[in-house]
N, C-alpha and C positions, 0 to 999 in steps of 0.2 A: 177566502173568497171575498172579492170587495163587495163594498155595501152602496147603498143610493150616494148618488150624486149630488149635493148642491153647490148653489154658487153663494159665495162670500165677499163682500165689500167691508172695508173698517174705518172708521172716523180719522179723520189724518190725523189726530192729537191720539190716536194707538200706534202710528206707525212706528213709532220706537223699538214696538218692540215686534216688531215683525221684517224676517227678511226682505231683499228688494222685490222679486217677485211676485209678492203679497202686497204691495202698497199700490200698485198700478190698476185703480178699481176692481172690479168684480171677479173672482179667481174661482177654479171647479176644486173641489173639496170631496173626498170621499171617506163616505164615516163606515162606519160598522151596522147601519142599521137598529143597534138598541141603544149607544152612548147618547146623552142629552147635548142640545146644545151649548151650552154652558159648559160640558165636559169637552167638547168640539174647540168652543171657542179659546180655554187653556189650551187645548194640544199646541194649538198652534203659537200660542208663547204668549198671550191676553191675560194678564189677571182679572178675574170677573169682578174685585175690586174696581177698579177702570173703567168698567162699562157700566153703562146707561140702561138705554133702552135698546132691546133686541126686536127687530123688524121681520119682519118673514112673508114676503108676500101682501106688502105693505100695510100688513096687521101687527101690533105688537104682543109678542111671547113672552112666555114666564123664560127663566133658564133651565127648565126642567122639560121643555118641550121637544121630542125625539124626531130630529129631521127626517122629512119623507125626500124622497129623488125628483128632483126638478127644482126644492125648492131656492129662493132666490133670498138671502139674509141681509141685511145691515148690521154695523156690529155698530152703535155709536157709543159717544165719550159721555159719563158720568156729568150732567148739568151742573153748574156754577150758581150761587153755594149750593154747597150739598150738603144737605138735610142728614144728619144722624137722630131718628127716631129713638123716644124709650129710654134715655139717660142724659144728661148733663153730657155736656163737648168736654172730655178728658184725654188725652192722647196718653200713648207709649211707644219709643224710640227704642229702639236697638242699638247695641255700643257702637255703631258706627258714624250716630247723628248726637251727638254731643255737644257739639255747636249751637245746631239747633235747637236742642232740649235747654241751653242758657239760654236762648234769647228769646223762646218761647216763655218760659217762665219771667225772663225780665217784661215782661210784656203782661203779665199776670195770668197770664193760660197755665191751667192744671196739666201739667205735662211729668207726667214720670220717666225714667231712663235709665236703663240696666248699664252699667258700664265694666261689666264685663260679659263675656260670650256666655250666657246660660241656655243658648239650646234654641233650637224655632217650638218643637211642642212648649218649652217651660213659658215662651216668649206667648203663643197661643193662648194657653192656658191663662196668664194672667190678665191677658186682652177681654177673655169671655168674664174670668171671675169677676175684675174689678171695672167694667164695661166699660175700655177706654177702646179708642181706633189707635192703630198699631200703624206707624209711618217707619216706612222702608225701605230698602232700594233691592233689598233682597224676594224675588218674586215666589220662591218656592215658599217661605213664611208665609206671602199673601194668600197663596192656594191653598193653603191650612183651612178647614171646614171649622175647627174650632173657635175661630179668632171671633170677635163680637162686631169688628168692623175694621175697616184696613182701608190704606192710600199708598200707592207710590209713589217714593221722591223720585221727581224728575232730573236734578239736577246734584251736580257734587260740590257748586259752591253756595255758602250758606247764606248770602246774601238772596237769591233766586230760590235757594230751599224756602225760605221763609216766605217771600210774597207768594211762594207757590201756595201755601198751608193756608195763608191769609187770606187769597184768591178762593180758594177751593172752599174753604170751612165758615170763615167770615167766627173768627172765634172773639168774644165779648173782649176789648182788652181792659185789662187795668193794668196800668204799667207801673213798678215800683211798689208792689204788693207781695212779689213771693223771694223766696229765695232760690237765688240761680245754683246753687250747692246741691240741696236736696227737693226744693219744691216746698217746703213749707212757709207758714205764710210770715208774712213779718208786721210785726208789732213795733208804733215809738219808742224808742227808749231813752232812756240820761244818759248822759256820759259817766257818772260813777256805775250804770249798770254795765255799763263793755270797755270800764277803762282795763283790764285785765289784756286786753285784744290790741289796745294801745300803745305805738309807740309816741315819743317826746316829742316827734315834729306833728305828730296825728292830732293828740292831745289840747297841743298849744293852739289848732287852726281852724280846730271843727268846734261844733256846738251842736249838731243835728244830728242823730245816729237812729239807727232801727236796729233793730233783731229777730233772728229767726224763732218761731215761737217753736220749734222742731231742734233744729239741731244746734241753735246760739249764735251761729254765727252772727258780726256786729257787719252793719253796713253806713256809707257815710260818703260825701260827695268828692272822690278821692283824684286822683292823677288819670284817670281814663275815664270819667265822669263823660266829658265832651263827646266820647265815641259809644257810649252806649245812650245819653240823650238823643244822640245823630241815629242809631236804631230807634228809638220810639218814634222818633218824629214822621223817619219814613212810613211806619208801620198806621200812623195814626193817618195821615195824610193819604196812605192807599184806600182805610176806610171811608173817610170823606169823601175820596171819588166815586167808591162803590156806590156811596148811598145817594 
């Protein structure tokens, strides 16, 4: 038997992920009568990561609030930055964002990255233990109740993945501080500590070197230097406009 009626609108920056039918303002929705809005609002393809603030009869609700028949919702888009209470801004990417997990860390944001498929629970789980926000493009991960905090990538090239993350998060940078391998952080070093990592033309041309205080690797101003400067600078330069 179907259940009350209401009507539904969604912030154009959700229409992605909802059919066309659904994006042409206020649409009739029939729930079950006990499901929450927020259970409501996934059916219909929303990760509740995504949204904002929920409207109802131009009062706002929790997501646990149980639609009565008539009523009239807004679904809107998560506010710019968005605020992660309760822990340091730490991300965790899934194997699919690996680009972005290097250029987040060359940036000096705390970003971990599984890079191989371990599972959306093992992915979850790690999200709540180690309290990072879990960026994805995978939405059934986002719907995980476990996760500590979640975002979808909007986008599949990495240059737009990143001002998205930067947009959205406004994350502290320090550029030239971590390692883009594993994420740990990097300390100066000499050149007798990574001349081991060293070839002859390396040796002869450098004199500055870092290292990973994690896993060693030696870093140093090499032959693609110019293209990862050309990323900080974008990165620094979007925060100056924010602010």
């Amino acid at each position: 038997m179907n259940g009350p009626e209401i009507h539904v609108d969604f912030a154009a920056e959700l229409h992605v992920f909802l059919p066309a039918a659904r994006r042409a303002g206020r649409t009739p929705v029939v729930t079950d009568g006990m499901s929450t809005l927020g259970h409501v609002v996934e059916s219909l393809g929303v990760p509740l990561t995504e949204v904002g603030e929920l409207v109802v009869d131009g009062k706002p609700v929790a997501a646990g609030h149980v639609p009565v028949g008539g009523e009239a919702v807004s679904v809107r888009a998560v506010e710019r930055p968005q605020a992660v209470p309760g822990a340091p801004l730490r991300f965790l990417l899934d194997v699919h964002l690996g680009t972005l997990a290097r250029r987040l860390r060359l940036l000096g944001v705390d970003t971990a990255y599984e890079s191989t498929d371990i599972g959306d629970p093992a992915l979850a789980t790690r999200s709540a233990a180690e309290r990072r926000v879990m960026l994805s493009r995978d939405r059934g991960l986002l719907r995980r109740r476990e996760l500590w905090a979640g975002a979808f990538v909007y986008s599949t090239r990495p240059d737009d993945q990143l001002q998205d993350v930067l947009d959205r998060f406004a994350p502290e940078l320090r550029p030239w501080t971590r390692c883009t391998a594993c994420n740990g952080v990097l300390r100066t070093a000499t050149k007798d500590e990574v001349a081991d990592q060293l070839k002859g033309g390396t040796r002869r041309s450098y004199d500055v070197f870092a290292r990973c205080g994690a896993c060693g690797r030696a870093y140093w101003k090499g032959a693609h230097h110019d293209q990862l400067e050309a990323i900080v600078e974008r990165a620094l330069a979007l925060r100056a406009e924010r602010r």
